[in-house]
C-alpha positions as CSV (number, residue, x, y, z in Angstrom):
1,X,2.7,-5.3,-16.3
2,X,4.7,-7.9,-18.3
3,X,8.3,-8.0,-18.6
4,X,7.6,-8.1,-22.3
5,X,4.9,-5.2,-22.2
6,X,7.5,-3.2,-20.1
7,X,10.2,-3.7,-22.6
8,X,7.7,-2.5,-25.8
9,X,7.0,0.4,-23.6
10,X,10.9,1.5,-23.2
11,X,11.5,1.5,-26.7
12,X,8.4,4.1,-27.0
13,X,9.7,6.2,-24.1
14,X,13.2,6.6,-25.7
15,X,11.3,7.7,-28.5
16,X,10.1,10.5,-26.7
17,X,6.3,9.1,-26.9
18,X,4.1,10.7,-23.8
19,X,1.4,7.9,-24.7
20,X,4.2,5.3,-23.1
21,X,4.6,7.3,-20.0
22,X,0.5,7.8,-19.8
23,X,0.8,3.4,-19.7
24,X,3.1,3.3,-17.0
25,X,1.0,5.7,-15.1
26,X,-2.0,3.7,-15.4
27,X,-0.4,0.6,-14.2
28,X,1.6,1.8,-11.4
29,X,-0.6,4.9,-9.5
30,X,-2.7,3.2,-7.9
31,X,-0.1,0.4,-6.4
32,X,2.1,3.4,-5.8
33,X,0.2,5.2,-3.9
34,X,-1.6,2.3,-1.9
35,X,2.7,1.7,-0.9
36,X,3.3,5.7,0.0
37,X,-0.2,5.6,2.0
38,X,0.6,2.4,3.8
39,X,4.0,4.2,4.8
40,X,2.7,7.5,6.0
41,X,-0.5,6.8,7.1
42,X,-1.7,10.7,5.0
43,X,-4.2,10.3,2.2
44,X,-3.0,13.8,1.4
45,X,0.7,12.9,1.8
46,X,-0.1,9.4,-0.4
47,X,-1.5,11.8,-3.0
48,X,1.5,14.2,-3.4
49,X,4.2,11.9,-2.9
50,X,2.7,9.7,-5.7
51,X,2.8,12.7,-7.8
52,X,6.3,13.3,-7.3
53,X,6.9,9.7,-8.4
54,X,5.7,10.1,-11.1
55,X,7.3,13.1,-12.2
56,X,10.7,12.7,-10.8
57,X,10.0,9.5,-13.3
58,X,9.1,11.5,-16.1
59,X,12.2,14.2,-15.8
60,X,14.9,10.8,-15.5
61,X,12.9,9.9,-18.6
62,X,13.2,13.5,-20.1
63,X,16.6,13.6,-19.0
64,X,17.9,10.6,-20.2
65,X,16.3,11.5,-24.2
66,X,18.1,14.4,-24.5
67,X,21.7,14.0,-22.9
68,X,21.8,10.0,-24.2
69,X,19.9,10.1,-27.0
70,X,17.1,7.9,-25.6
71,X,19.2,5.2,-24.6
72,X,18.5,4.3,-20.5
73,X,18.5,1.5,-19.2
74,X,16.0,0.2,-16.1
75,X,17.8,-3.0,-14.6
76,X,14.9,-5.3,-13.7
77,X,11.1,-3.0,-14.5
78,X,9.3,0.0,-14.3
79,X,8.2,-1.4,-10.9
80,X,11.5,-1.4,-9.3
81,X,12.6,1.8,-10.6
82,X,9.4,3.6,-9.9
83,X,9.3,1.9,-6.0
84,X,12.8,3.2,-5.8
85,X,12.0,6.5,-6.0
86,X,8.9,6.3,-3.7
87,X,10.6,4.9,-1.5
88,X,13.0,7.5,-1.6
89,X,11.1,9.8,-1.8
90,X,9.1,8.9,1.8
91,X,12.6,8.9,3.3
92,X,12.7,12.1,2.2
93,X,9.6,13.1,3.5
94,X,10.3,11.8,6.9
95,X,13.6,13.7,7.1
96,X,11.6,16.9,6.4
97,X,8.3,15.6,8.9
98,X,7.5,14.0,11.9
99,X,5.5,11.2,11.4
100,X,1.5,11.5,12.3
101,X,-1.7,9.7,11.2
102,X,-4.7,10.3,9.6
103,X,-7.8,7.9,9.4
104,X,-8.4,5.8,6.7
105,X,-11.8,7.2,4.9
106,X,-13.9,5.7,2.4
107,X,-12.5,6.4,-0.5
108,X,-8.6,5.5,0.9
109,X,-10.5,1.9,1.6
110,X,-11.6,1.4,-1.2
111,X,-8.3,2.2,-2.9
112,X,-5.9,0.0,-0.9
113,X,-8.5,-2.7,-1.5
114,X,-7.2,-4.0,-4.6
115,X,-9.2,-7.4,-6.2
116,X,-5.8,-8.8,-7.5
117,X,-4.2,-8.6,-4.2
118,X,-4.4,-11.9,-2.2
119,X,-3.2,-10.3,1.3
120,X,-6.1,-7.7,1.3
121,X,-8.5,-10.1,-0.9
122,X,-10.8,-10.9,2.6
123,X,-10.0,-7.5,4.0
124,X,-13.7,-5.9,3.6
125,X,-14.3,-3.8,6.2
126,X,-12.8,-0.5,7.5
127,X,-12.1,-2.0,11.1
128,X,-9.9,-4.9,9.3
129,X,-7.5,-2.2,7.6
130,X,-7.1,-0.2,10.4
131,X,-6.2,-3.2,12.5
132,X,-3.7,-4.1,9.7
133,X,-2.1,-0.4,9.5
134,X,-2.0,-0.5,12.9
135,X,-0.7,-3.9,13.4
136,X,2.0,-2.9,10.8
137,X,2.9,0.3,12.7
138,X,4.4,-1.8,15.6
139,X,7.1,-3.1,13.4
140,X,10.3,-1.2,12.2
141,X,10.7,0.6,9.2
142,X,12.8,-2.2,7.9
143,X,10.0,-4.7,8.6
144,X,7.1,-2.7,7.4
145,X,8.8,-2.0,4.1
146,X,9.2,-5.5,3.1
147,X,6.0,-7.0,3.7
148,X,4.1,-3.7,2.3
149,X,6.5,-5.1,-1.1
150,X,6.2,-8.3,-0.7
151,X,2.6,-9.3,0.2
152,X,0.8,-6.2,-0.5
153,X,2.3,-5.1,-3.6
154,X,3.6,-8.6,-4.6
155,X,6.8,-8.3,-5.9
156,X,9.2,-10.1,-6.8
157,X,12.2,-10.8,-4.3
158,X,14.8,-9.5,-7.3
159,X,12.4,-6.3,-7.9
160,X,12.9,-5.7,-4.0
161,X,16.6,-6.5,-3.8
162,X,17.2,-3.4,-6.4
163,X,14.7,-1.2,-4.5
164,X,16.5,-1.9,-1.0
165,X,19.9,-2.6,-2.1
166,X,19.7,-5.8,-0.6
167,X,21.2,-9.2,-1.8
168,X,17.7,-11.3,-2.0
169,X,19.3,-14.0,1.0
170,X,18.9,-11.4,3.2
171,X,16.0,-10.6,2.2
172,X,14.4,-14.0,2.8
173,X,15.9,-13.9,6.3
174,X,14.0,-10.3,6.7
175,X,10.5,-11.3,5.5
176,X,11.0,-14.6,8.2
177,X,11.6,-12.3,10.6
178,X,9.2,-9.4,9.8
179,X,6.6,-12.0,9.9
180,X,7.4,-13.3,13.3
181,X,7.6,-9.5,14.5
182,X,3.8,-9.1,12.9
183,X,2.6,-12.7,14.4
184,X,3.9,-11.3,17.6
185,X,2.5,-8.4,17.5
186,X,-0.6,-9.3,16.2
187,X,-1.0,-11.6,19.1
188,X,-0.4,-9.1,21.6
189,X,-3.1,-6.8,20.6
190,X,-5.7,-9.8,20.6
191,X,-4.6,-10.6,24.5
192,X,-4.9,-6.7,24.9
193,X,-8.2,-6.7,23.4
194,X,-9.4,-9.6,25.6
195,X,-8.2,-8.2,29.2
């Protein structure tokens, strides 16, 4: 979504209209949950942690019309406010769980599989994502985070300096390294594979 499309879209939701929040849903659920599901590895988990999103969204929204008279203010997007809150949201989630995995199924495939999404444009087969979740799984929290936002959800370093709280130097410095962890790690499991 636009920056312009986003801003026509704030002054509907301070206005209270549900049709604005119904546009936001549509352009965000999907990436949202493909993000959550990449994280936790639970179809099920993706599924009601992407609800909550989108409902904790709804009451700041709700929130905000009544006490300031519709007058909120999202720093950057939707995308960065709406990320913020999944991500913590799965902190959340991990406080509460211990982390387990689930296979990817059909309809999970064909979900993450997004056409506009260069980094999983020549991923086409089942084999491929699970190599890439579990490729991914090998890194820290840290590192998995910010090339899930980066490559797979393609944002925009500012959108995922407010989502982190980091300043977006150190964020260039992350993604280096994140991608040396992955081309590492990636490596390793083809010489394992080989033996």
């Amino acid at each position: 979504m636009k920056h312009k499309e986003e801003k026509s879209i704030l002054k509907r939701l301070q206005k209270g209209e549900k049709e604005a929040f119904a546009e936001v849903y549509d352009a965000y659920s999907v990436r949202i949950f493909r993000f959550v599901y990449l994280k936790t590895g639970s179809k099920e988990t993706a599924e009601d942690l992407t609800s909550e999103v989108f409902f904790k969204f709804w009451k700041y929204i709700e929130l905000k019309n009544e006490v300031g008279n519709g007058k909120f203010v999202l720093n950057n997007s939707f995308s960065s406010f709406i990320y913020k809150i999944a991500r913590n949201l799965i902190i959340d989630h991990y406080r509460k769980k211990k982390d387990y995995l689930v296979d990817i199924d059909e309809e999970v495939e064909n979900t993450i599989v997004d056409q506009n999404q260069d980094i999983l444009a020549d991923i086409t087969k089942k084999e491929e994502i699970e190599d890439l979740k579990e490729s991914l799984s090998y890194l820290k929290d840290d590192y998995q985070e910010i090339l899930i936002f980066r490559y797979v959800e393609d944002l925009l370093m500012s959108e995922i300096a407010e989502i982190t709280g980091k300043k977006e130097g150190a964020l260039r410095v992350q993604i280096h390294r994140a991608i040396k962890a992955l081309e590492k790690v990636v490596e390793m499991r083809e010489n394992e594979r080989n033996k």
